[in-house]
N, C-alpha and C positions, 0 to 999 in steps of 0.2 A: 504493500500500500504506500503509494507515494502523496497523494492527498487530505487533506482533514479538511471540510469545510466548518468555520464555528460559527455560531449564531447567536447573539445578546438577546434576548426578548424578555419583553413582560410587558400582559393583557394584549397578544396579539391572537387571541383565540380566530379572529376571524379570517386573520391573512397566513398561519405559519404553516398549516396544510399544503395550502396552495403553494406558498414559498417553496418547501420540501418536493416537492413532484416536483417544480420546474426547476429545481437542483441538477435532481434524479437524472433527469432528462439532457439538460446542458452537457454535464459531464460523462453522459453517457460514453464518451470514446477513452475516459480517464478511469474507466474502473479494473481495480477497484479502489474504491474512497470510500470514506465516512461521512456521516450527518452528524456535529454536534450540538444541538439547543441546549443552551443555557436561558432556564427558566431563573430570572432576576425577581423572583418573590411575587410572581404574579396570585391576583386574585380572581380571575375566569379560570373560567375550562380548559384552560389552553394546554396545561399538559396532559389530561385526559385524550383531548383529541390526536396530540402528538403518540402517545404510548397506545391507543389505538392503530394506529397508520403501521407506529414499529412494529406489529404483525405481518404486515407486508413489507416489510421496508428491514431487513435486520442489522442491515449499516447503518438507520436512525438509532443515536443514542442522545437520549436527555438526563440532563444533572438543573438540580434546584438548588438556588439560594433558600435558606430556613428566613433570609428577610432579603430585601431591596438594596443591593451593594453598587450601585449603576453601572453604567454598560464599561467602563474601565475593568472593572471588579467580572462582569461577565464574561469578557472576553479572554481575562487572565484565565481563568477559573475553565473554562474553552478549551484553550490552549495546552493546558498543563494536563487534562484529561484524555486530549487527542493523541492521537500515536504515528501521524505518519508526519516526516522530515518537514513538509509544507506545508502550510495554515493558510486557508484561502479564509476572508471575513466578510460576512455582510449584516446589514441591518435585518432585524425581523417583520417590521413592518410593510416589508414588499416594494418597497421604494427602490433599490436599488436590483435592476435584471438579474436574474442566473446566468442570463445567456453569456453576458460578461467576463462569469468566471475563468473562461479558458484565455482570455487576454492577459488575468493576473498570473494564469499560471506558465505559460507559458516560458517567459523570459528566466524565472524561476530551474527550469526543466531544460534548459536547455545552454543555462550557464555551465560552462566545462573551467571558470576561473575559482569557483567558489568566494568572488566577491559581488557578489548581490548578493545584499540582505534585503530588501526591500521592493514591495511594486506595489505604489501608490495611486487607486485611481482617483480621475479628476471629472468633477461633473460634467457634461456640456449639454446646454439647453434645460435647467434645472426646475425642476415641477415643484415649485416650496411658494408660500406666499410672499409678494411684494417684501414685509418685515421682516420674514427670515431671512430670504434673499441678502436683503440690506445688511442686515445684521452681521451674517456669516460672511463677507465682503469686509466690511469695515474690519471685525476681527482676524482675519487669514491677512490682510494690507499690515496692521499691527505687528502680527506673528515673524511675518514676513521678514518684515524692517528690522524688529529685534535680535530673530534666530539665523537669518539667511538661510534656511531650510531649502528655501530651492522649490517650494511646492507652492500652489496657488489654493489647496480645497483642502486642506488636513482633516477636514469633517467628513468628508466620504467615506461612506462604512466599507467601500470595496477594495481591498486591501488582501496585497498576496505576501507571505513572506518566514523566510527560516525559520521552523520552532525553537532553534538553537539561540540563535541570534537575538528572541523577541524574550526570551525566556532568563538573559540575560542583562534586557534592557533594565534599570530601577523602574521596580512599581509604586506609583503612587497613582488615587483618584486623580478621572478625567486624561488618565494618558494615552489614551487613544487617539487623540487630538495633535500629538506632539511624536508619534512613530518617524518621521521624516528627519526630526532634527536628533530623535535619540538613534537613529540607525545611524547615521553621520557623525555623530558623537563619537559611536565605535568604532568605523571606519569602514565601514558597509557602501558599496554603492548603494544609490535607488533609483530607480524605474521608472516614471511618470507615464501612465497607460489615461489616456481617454474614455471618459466611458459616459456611457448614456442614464436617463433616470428620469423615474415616472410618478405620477400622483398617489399618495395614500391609498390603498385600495378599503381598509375601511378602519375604524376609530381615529384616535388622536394623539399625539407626540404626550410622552412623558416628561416634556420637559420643556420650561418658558425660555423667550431670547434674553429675559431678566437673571432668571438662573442661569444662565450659560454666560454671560455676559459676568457677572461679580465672582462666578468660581473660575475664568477664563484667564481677568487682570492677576488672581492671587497665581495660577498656575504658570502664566506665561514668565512672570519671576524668577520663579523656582528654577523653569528649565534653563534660562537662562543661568544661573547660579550652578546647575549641573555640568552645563554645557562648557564653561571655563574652568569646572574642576575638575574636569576628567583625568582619567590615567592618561598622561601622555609617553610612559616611557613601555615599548612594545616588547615582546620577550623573543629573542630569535635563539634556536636551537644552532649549538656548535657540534657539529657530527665529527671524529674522529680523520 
């Protein structure tokens, strides 16, 4: 198994079915893979309907948070569960295509340098309202100027990249947002893949531009404070 697909959700009861099949289906030519949903403390049926489906499905596996850790905390918790070398990621609310997926993986799979750590995708033509929109622009402009990360959309749940690598980055809340600058940090290339992205297919975002906005200024600090204190001395092997 060279694949792990993760998934953060919570209360996506109505979209994460759907999500799973058009997985299924995308990576058809990459099996075999895994499904991993992480249930972030949802309170629908959602994983009910999930542990249904993995009757048909036995590379869907789900793991529950016992509370709401958000989607930083999901995707860790993702990752560390999964087993194959590559972590492909997307949102569970159906926003972002399956079909996608094989663009993440790609580059990924067919690196022979073993320096990509990273493949970051980037929206175009983005289905979010006028205020998110704004939002997430003004904040990636910020990011930008501060981290020189190199990327334009760090919020894009579609995102391909080493388990090794990801698994080493420091954790802290909302770092999912900041994968670009912490892959760079280590010394990882990254990727910039284009990718497409559609409307809610049904409920609501867990989360205001107000929150993302005051936990975005404390976090983008931080990484910058990582980002100057990194190990900068590398360790090279003297062979005989």
């Amino acid at each position: 198994m060279r694949l792990s697909v993760v998934i953060p959700a919570k209360n996506e009861a109505e979209n994460i079915v759907t999500l799973v099949r058009d997985i299924d289906r995308a990576l058809a030519l990459h099996a075999p893979f895994e499904i991993v949903v992480v249930d972030d403390g949802s309170t629908d049926d959602m994983v009910a309907r999930l542990v249904a489906e993995g009757t048909a499905m036995p590379h869907l596996r789900v793991v529950s948070h016992d509370r709401s850790g958000g989607q930083s905390a999901a995707v860790h918790t993702g990752v560390r569960t999964a087993t194959a070398p590559i972590i492909l990621t997307l949102d569970g609310d159906g926003q972002n295509p399956p079909e996608e997926l094989p663009k993440l993986a790609a580059p990924l799979l067919a690196d022979a340098t073993g320096r990509i750590g990273l493949v970051a995708g980037q929206r175009v033509d983005r289905q979010d309202t006028w205020s998110k929109k704004t939002a997430s622009r003004l904040a990636n402009g910020l990011r930008g100027w501060m981290l020189n990360d190199g990327t334009r959309d760090t919020g894009c749940g579609l995102k391909g990249f080493r388990r090794d690598a990801f698994l080493a980055f420091p954790y802290f809340d909302h770092m999912h947002r900041y994968l670009p600058a912490l892959a760079k940090r280590d010394g990882w290339e990254v990727v910039h893949v284009d990718v497409s992205h559609r409307p809610r297919g049904a409920g609501r975002s867990n989360y205001s531009n107000i929150q993302r906005a005051f936990v975005g200024a404390i976090d983008l600090v931080g990484v910058a404070w990582l980002i100057r204190r990194r190990k900068k001395a590398r360790p090279m092997e003297r062979k005989p």
